[in-house]
Structure formats: structure tokens, C-alpha cells
Backbone as CSV, one residue per row, in Angstrom:
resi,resn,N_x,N_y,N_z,CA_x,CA_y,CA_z,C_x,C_y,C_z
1,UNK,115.282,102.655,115.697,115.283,103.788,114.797,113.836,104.188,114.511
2,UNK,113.362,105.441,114.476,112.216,106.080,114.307,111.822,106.013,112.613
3,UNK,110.824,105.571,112.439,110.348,105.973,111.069,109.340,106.720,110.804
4,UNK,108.819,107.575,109.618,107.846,108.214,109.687,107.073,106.947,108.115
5,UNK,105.968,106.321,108.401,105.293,105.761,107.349,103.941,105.861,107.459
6,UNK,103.196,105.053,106.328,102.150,105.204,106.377,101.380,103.908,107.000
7,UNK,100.394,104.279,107.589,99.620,102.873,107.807,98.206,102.665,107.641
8,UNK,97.122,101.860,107.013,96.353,101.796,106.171,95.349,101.633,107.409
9,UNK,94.404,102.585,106.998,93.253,102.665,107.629,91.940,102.760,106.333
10,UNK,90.781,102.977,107.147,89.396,102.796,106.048,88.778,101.454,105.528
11,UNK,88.260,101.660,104.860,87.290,100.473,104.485,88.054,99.505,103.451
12,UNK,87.426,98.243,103.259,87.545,97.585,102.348,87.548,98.038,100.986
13,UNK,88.814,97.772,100.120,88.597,98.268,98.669,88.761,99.566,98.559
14,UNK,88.905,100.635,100.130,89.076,101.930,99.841,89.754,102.651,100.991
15,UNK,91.005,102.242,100.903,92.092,102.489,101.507,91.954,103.988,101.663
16,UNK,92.307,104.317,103.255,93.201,105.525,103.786,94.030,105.261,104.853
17,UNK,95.089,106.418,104.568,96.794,106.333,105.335,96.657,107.252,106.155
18,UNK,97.184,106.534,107.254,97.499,107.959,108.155,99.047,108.195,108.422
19,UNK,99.903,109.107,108.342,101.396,109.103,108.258,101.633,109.139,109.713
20,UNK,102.411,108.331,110.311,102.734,108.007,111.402,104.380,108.073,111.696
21,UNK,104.702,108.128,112.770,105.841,108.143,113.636,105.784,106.931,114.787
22,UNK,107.219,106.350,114.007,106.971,104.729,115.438,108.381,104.139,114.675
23,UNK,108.732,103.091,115.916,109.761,102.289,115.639,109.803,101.747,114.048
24,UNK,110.691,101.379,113.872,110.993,100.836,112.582,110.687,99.548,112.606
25,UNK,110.697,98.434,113.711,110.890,97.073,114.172,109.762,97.187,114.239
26,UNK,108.621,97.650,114.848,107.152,97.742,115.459,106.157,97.562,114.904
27,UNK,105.122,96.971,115.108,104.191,96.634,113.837,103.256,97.988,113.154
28,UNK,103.108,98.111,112.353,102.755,99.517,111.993,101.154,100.064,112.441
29,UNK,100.392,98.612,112.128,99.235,98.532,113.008,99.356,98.655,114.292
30,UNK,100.481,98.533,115.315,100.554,99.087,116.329,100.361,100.396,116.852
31,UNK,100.740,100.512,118.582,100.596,101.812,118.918,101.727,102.601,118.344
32,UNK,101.844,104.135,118.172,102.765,105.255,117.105,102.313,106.127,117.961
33,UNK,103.664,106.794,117.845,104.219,107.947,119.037,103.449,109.149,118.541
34,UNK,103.109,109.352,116.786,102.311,110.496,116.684,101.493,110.471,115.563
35,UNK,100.655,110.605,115.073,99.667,110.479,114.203,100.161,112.207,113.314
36,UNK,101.282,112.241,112.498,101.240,113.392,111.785,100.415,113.883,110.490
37,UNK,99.711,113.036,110.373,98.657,113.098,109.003,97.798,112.181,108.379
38,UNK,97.397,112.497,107.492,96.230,111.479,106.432,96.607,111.950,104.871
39,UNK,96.244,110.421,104.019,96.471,110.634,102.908,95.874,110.096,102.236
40,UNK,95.122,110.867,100.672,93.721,109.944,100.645,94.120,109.487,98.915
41,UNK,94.046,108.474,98.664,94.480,108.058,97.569,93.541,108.263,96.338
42,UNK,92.031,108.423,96.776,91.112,108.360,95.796,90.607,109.475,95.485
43,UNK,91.072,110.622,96.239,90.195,111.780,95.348,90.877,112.234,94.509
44,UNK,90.299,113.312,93.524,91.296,113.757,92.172,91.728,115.381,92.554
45,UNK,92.596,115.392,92.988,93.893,114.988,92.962,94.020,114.674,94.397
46,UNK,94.747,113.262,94.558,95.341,112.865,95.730,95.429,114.031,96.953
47,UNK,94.869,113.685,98.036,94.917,114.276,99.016,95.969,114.034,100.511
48,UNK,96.930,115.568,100.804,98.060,114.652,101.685,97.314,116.100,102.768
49,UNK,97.141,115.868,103.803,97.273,117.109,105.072,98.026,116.146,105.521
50,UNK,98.830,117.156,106.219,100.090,116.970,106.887,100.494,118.507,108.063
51,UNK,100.915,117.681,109.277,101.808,118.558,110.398,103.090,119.089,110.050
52,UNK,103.371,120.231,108.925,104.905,119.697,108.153,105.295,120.800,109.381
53,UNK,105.404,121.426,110.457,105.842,121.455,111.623,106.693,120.499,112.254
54,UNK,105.529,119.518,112.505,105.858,118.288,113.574,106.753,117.098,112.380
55,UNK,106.460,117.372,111.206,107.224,116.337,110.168,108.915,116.678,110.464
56,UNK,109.176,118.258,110.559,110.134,118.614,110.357,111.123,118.071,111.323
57,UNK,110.262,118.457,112.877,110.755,118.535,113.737,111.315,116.694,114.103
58,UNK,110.874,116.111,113.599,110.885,114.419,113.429,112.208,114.168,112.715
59,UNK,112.455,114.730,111.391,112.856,114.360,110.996,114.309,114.825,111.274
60,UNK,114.455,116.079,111.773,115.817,117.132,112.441,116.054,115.810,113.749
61,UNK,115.058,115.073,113.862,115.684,114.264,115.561,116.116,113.092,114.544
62,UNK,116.410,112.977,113.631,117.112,111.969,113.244,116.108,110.694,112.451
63,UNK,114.388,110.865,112.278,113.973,109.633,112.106,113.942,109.742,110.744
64,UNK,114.128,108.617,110.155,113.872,107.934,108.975,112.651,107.831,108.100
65,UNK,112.231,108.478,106.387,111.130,108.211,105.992,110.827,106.533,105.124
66,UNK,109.944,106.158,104.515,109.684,105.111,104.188,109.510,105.915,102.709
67,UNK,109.963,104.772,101.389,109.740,105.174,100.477,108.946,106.328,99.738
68,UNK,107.697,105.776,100.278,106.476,105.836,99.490,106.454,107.532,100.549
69,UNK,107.048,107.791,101.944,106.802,109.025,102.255,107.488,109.963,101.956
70,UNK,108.827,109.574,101.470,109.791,110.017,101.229,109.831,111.200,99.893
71,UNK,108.864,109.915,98.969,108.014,110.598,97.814,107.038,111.538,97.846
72,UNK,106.261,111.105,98.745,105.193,112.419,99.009,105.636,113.857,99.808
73,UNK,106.703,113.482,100.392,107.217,114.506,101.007,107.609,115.674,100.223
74,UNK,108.554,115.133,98.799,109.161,116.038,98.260,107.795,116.678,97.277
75,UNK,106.696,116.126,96.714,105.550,116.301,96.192,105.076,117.908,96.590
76,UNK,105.253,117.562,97.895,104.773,118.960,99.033,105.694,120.034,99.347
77,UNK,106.618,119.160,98.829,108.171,120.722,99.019,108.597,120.758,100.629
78,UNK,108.104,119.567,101.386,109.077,119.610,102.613,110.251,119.143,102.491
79,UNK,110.797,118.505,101.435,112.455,117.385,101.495,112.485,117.720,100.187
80,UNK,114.133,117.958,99.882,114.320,118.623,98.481,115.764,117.017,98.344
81,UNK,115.323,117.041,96.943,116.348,115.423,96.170,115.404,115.529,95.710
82,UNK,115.862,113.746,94.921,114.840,113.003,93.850,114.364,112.281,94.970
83,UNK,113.463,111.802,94.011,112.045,110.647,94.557,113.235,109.339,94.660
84,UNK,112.879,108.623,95.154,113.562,107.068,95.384,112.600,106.372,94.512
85,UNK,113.080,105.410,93.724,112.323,104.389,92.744,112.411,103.078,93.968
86,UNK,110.763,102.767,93.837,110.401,101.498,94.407,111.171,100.366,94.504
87,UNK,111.037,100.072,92.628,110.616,98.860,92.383,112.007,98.095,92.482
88,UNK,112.595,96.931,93.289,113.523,96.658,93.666,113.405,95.305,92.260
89,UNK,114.686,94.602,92.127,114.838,93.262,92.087,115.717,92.048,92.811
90,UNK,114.651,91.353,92.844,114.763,90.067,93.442,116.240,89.300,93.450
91,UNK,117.167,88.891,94.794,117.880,87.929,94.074,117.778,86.782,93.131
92,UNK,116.291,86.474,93.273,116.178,85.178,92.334,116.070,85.705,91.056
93,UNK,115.591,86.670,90.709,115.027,87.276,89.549,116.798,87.820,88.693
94,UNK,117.678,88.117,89.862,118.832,88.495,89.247,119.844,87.616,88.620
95,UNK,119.414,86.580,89.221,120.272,85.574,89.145,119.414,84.802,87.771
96,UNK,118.427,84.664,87.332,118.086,84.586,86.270,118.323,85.632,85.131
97,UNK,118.034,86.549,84.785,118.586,87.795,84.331,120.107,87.462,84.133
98,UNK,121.088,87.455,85.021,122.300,87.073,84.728,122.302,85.399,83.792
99,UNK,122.057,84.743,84.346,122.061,83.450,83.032,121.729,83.733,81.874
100,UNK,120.268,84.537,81.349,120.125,84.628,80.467,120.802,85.914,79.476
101,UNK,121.479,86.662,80.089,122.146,87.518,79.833,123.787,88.139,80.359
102,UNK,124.499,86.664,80.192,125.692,86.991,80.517,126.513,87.886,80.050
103,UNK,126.897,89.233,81.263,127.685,90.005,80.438,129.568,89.717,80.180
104,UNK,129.790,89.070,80.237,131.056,88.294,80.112,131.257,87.836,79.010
């Protein structure tokens, strides 16, 4: 399955993304079928250029975004919904949570 994510390029301590197209299984630091953009986390206000052409056309073939692009996508008005919330919990964390808060 195709994903479109980001993968971390730049210096130490000062991260930049470039939004990519590549297997889902594949290491992200690997080779990627297309380099559709950059995204810069540190200037004010966050900086996204983007191919929303070639995004589109990616995503009409069926590939899959990654959270965090999924979010920036709609930011830019290419993908219309809500944002997806990150922050997951843990089975271990649930299973504590449930002991200490049995709803039964």
C-alpha cells in the first residue's frame, strides 16, 4: 500500500520534512517514488510547499496519508473532514486505567 508521509531531513536540533510517496512497509529513509514537498517546522508561520497536483493525483490512485499529513493536508484545503487526533493509548496504560477505574 502507498503512503504519502513525511521524512526528516536537515540538521541536528533543526528538523526538515520532505512529504514523500513510498510503500507503507519501506523504510522511510529509503528510496520514494516521489518527493511531493517540504515542510518547515521552524519558521513563523510553519511552512508547507507542496505539488497539490501530484498530491491529488496520489491520492485518487488509492494511496494512504500518515497522520501528521493527513493534518496538514486539510490545513491547506486539499482534504476536507476533521484532523485525526494523534495521541493513542497504550494497552498497558488501558489496562491500568481500567483497574483503577472500574466502570462496573
Amino acid at each position: 500500500m502507498l503512503t504519502l508521509r513525511l521524512t526528516r531531513v536537515g540538521k541536528k536540533k533543526y528538523p526538515l520534512y520532505r512529504l514523500i510517496v513510498s510503500e507503507k512497509s519501506r523504510d522511510p529513509w529509503g528510496k520514494a517514488l516521489e518527493i511531493l514537498g517540504t515542510y518547515q517546522p521552524h519558521t513563523d508561520p510553519a511552512t508547507l510547499e507542496i505539488k497539490k497536483e501530484r498530491v491529488e493525483y496520489w491520492i485518487s490512485k488509492g494511496a494512504q496519508t500518515s497522520e501528521t499529513v493527513h493534518n496538514l493536508l486539510i490545513d491547506q484545503g486539499i482534504l476536507k473532514g476533521e484532523k485525526i487526533k494523534k495521541n493513542t493509548v497504550s494497552k498497558r496504560r488501558k489496562e491500568k486505567l481500567a483497574k483503577k477505574n472500574p466502570t462496573s
